[in-house]
KEZALUM-860535 format. One record per residue (C-alpha): x, y, z; residue number from 1; residue in three letters. Coordinates in pm, whole numbers, plus 50000, padded with zeros to 5 digits. Each point is the difference from the previous one (the first is absolute). Example, Ala and Ser with C-alpha at 12.3 -4.5 7.8 and 13.67 -1.06 7.14 Angstrom:
REM KEZALUM-860535
<<51230 49550 50780> 1 ALA>
<<50137 50344 49934> 2 SER>
//
This chain:
REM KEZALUM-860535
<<52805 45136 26144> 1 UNK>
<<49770 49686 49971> 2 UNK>
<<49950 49792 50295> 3 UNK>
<<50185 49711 49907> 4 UNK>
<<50313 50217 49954> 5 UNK>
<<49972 50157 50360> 6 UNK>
<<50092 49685 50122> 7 UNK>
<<50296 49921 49730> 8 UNK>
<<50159 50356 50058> 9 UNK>
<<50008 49958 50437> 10 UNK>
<<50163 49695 49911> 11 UNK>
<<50265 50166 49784> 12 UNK>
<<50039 50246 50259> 13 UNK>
<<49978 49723 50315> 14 UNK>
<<50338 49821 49815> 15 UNK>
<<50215 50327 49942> 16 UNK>
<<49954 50054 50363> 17 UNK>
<<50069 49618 50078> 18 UNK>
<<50366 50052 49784> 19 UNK>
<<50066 50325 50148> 20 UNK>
<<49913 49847 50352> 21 UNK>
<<50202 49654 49962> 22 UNK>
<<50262 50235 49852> 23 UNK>
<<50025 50248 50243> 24 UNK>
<<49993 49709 50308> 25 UNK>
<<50418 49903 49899> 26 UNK>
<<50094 50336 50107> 27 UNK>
<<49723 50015 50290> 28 UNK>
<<50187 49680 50138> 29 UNK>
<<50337 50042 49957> 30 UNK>
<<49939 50346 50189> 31 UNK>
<<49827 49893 50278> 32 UNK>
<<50271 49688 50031> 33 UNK>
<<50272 50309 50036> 34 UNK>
<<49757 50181 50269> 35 UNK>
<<49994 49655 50240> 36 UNK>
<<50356 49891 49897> 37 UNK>
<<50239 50193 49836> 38 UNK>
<<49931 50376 50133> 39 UNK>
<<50297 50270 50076> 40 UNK>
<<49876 49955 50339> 41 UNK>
<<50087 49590 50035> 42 UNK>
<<49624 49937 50148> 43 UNK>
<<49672 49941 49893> 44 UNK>
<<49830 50302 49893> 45 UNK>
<<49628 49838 49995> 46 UNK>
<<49827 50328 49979> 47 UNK>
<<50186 50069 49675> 48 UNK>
<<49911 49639 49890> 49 UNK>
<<49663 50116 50066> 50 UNK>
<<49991 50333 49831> 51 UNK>
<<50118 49820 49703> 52 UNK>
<<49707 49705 50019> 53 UNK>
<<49712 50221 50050> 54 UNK>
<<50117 50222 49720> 55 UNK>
<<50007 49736 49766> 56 UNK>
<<49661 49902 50137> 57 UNK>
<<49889 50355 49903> 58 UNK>
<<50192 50042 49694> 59 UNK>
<<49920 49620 49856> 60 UNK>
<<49865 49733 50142> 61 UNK>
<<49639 50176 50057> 62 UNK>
<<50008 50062 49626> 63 UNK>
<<50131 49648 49954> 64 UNK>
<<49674 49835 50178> 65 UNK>
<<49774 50127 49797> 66 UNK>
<<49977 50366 49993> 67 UNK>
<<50193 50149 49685> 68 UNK>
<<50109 50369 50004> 69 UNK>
<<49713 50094 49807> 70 UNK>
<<49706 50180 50071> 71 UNK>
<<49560 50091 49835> 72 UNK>
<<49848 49647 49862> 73 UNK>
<<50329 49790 50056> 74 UNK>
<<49951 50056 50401> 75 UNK>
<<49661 49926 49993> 76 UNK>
<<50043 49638 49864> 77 UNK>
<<50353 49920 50210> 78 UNK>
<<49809 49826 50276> 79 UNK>
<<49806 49763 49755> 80 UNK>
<<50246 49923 49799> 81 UNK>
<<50260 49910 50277> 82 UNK>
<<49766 49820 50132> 83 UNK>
<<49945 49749 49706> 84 UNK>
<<50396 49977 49928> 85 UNK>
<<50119 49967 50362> 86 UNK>
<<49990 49641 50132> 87 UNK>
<<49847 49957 50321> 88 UNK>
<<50309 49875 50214> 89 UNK>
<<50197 50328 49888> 90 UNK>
<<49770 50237 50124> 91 UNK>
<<50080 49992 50386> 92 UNK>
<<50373 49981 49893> 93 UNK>
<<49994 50313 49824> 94 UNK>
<<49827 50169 50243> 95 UNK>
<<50229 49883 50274> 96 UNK>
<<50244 50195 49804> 97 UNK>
<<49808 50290 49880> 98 UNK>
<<49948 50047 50405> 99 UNK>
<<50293 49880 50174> 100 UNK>
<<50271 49935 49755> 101 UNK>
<<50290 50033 50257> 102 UNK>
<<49829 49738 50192> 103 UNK>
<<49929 49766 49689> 104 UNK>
<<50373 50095 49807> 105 UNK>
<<50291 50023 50329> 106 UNK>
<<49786 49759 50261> 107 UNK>
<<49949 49776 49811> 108 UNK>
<<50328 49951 49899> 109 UNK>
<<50220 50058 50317> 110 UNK>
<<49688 49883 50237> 111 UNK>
<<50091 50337 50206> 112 UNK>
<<49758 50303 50098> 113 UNK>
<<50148 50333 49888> 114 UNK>
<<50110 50110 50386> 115 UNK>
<<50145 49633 50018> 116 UNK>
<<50252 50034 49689> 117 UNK>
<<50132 50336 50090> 118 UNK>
<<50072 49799 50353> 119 UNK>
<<50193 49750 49815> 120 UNK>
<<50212 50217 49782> 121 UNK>
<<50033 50245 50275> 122 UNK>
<<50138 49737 50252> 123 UNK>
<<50101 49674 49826> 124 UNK>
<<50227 49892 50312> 125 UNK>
<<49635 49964 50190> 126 UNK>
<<49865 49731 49725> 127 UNK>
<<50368 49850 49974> 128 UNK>
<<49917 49673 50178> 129 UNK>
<<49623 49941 49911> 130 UNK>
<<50131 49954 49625> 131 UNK>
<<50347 49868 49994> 132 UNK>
<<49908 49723 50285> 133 UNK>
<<49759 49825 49736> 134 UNK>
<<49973 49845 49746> 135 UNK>
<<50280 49810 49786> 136 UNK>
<<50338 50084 49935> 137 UNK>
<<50280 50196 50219> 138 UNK>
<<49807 50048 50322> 139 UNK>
<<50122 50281 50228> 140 UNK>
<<49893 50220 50257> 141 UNK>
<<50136 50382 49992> 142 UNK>
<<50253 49984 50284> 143 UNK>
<<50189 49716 49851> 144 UNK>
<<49977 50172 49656> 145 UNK>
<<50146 50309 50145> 146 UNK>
<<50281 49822 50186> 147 UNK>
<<50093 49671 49777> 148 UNK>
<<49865 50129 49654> 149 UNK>
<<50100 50386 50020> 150 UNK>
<<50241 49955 50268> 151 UNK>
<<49885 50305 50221> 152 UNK>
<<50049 50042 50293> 153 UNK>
<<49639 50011 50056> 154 UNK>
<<50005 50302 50288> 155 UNK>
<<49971 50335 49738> 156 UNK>
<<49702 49987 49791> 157 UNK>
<<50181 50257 49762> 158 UNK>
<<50286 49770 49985> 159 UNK>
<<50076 49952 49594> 160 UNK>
<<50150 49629 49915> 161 UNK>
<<50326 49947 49784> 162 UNK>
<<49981 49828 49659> 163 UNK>
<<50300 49861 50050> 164 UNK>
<<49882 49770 50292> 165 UNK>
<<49629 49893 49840> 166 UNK>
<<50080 49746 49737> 167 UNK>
<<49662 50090 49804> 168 UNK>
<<50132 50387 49952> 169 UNK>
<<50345 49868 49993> 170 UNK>
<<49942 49742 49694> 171 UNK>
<<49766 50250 49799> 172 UNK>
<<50255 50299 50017> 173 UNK>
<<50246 49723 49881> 174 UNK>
<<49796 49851 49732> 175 UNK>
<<49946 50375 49865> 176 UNK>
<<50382 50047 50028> 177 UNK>
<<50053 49645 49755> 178 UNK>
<<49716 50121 49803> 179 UNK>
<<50209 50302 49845> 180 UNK>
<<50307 49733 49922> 181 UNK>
<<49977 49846 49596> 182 UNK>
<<50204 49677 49932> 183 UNK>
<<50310 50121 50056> 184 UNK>
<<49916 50132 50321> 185 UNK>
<<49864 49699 50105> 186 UNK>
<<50257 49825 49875> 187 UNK>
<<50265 50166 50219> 188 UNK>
<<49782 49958 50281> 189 UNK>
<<50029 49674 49986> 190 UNK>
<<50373 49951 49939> 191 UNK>
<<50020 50184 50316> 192 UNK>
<<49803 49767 50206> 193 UNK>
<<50207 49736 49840> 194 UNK>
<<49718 49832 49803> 195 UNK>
<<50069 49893 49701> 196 UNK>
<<49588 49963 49872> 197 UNK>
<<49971 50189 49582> 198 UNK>
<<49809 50287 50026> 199 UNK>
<<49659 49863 49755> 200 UNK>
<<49765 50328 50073> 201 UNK>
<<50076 50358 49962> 202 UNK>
<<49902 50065 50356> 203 UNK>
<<50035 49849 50326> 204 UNK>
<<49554 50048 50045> 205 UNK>
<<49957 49794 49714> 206 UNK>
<<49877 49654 50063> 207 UNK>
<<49962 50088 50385> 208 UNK>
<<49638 50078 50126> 209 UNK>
<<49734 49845 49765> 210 UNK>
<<49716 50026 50320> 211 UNK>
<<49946 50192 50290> 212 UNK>
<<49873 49697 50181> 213 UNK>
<<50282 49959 50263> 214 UNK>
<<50136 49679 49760> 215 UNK>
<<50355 50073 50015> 216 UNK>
<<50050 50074 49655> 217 UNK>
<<50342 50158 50123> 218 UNK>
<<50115 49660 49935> 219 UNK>
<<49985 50064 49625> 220 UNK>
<<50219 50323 50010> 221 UNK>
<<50354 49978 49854> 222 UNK>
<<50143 50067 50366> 223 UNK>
<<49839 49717 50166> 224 UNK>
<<50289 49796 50023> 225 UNK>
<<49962 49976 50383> 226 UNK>
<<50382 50090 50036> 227 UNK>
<<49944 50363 49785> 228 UNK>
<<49627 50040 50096> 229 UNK>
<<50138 50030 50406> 230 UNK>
<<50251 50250 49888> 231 UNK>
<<49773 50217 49847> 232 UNK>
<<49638 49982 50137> 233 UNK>
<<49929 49975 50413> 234 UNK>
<<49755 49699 50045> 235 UNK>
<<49644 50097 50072> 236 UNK>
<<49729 49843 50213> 237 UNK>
<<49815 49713 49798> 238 UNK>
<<50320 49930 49772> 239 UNK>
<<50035 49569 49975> 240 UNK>
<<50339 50002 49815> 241 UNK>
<<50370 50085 50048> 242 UNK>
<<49963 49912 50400> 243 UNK>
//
């Protein structure tokens, strides 16, 4: 192998290992999102969410930085070739990674030390207040959520609320229910709430929540006559319409 083809081949090699790596990092994140969020066990499993980083670390991203999964004359010119390709301001990034990638992937992102998000998943009620106090929107502290918003009676912390009394739960188990009624159903929906409006969509979703934004898009909804909308959905904190 000539000299100038050393260099050509790692490079070859350095990019199937980039693919496989940026490949191989969907999976790597969507399972460590279901070890901190959406675990069996309903808390954040951050040792898990670990595991899973360092293996890719092992299993990729050292590959991915510069050293292919190849070994004889290839290894021997890894270093100086990385070092002509890599730009400078990536190099202390990488290694952050390569050396800490927990640190550089989950604190990043949450701004939370591994012992302090198993706290907060482990006992939400503690950090309640802290984040639900600030900011904009819908401010409340936990006891009034518990007694106004969940109606609880606030003295059995294994005490489960009713649907049926918080309009949130209330309205989406109700807008599930419309969502299996077509036109017709609708239709003699309507006629029973003695509204007279044509059924124009083939279901009662349609035309109702274009955002998530908290801009009342209920408004749009084929029910939102305030007369029908009051007999059908429980008015939630924040609505501005049908007072």
């Amino acid at each position: 192998m000539t000299a100038n083809a050393l260099p050509t081949t790692y490079k070859e090699y350095w990019r199937a290992d980039i693919d496989s790596g940026l490949k191989a990092w969907a999976n790597t994140s969507h399972e460590v999102a279901k070890a901190l969020f959406f675990n069996s066990e309903k808390k954040a499993n951050v040792d898990q969410a670990q595991t899973l980083l360092n293996n890719y670390v092992n299993e990729h991203l050292i590959s991915m930085s510069g050293f292919p999964d190849v070994a004889g004359d290839l290894r021997a010119i890894a270093g100086k070739v990385v070092d002509q390709i890599t730009p400078a301001f990536l190099k202390a990034p990488i290694e952050q990674l390569k050396n800490n990638i927990y640190d550089a992937v989950i604190v990043r992102a949450t701004g939370m030390t591994k012992e302090q998000l198993k706290n907060y998943f482990s006992n939400p009620a503690l950090y309640f207040d802290e984040v639900m106090t600030k900011g904009s929107g819908q401010l409340v502290n936990l006891n009034t959520f518990n007694t106004q918003y969940l109606r609880l009676s606030g003295s059995d912390p294994n005490e489960k609320f009713d649907y049926q009394k918080v309009p949130p739960a209330y309205n989406t188990v109700t807008m599930s229910k419309l969502l299996l009624l077509g036109s017709d159903g609708v239709r003699q929906l309507l006629t029973a709430l003695n509204d007279p409006s044509p059924v124009t969509k083939p279901n009662a979703m349609l035309g109702f929540i274009n955002t998530l934004d908290g801009g009342n898009e209920q408004q749009k909804m084929i029910l939102a006559k305030c007369p029908t909308y009051r007999q059908v959905f429980m008015k939630q904190a924040g609505e501005t319409f049908c007072q």
